[in-house]
BALOBA-1460 file (C-alpha; in Angstrom, 3 decimals):
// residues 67
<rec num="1" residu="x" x="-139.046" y="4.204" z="104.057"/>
<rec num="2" residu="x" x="-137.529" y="2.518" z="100.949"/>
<rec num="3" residu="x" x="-135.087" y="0.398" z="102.744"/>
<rec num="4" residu="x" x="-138.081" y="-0.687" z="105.251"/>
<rec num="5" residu="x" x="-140.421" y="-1.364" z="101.499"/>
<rec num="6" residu="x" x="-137.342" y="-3.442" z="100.147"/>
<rec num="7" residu="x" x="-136.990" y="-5.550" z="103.475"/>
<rec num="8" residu="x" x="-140.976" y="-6.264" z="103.210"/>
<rec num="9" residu="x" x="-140.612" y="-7.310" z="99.629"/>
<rec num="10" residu="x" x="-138.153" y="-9.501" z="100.408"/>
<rec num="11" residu="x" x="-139.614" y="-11.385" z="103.212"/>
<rec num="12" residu="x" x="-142.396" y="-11.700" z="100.904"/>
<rec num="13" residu="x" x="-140.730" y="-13.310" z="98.088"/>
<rec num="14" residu="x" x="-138.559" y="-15.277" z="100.455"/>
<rec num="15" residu="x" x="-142.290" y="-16.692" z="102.420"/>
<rec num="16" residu="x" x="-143.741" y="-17.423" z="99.140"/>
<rec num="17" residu="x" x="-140.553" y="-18.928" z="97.524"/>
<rec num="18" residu="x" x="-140.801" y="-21.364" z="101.214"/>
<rec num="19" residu="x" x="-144.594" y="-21.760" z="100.166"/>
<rec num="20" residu="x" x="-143.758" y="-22.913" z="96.841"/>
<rec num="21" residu="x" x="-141.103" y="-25.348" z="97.697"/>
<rec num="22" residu="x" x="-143.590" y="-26.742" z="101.017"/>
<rec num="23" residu="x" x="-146.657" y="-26.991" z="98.610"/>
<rec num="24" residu="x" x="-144.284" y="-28.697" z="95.558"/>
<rec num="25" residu="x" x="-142.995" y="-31.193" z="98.559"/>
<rec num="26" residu="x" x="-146.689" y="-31.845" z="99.384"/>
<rec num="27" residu="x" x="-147.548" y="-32.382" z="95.627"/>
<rec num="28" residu="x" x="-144.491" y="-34.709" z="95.255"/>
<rec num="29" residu="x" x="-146.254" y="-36.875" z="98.907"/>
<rec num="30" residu="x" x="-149.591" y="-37.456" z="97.629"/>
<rec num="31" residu="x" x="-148.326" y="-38.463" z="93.940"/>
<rec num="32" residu="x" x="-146.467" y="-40.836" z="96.327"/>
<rec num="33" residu="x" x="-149.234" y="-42.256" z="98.325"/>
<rec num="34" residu="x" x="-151.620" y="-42.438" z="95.254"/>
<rec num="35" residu="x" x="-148.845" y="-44.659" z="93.715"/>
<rec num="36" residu="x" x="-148.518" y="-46.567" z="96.244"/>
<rec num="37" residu="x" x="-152.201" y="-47.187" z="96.438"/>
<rec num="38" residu="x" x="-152.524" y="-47.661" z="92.860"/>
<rec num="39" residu="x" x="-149.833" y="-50.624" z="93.194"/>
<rec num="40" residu="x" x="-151.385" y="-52.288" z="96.322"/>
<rec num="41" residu="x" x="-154.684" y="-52.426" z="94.475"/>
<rec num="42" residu="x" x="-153.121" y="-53.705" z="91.153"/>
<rec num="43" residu="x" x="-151.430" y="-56.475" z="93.621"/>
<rec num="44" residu="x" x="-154.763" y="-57.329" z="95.291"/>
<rec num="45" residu="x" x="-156.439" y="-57.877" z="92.101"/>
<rec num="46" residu="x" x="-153.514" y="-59.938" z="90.503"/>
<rec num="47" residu="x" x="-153.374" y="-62.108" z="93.944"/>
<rec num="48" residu="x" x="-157.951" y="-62.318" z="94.064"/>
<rec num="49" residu="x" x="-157.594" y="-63.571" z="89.868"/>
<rec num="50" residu="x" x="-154.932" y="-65.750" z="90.403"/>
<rec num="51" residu="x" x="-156.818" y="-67.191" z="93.119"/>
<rec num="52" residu="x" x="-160.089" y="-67.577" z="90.952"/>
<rec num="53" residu="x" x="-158.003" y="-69.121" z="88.313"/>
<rec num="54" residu="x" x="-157.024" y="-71.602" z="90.570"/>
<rec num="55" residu="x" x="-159.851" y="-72.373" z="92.159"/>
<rec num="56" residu="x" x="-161.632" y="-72.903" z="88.451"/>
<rec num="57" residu="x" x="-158.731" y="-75.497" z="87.105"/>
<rec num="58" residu="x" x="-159.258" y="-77.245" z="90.722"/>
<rec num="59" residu="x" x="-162.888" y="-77.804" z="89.940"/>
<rec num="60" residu="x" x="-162.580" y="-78.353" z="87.032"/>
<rec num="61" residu="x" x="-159.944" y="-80.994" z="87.493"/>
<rec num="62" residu="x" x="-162.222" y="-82.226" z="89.780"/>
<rec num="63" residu="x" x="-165.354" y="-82.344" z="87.004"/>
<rec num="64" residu="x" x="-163.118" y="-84.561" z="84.779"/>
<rec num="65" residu="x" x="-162.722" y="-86.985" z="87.742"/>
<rec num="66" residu="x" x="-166.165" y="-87.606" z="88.089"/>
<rec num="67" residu="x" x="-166.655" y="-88.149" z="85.032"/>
């Protein structure tokens, strides 16, 4: 009886120790991914204001021509 309650206690600490460590991996994943996503927005922004900024010095280039 006690030897059988000590085996059961163990498997139980050893599943939720496993549970711990699979749900910490998980956390560790997303943070990861959000990251990433976080970056390839920042570099789509950077790319579409560069791109503005261009596009505004071109025109306006083009202003002073006409002028």
């Amino acid at each position: 009886e006690i030897f059988e309650q000590e085996l059961i206690a163990r498997r139980r600490d050893e599943f939720e120790q496993l549970k711990r460590e699979r749900d910490e991996r998980i956390a560790m994943i997303l943070a990861e991914r959000r990251q990433e996503r976080l970056r390839q927005r920042k570099i789509i922004f950077y790319r579409r204001e560069e791109a503005a900024r261009l596009t505004r010095l071109k025109e306006e280039e083009e202003a002073r021509k006409r002028e």
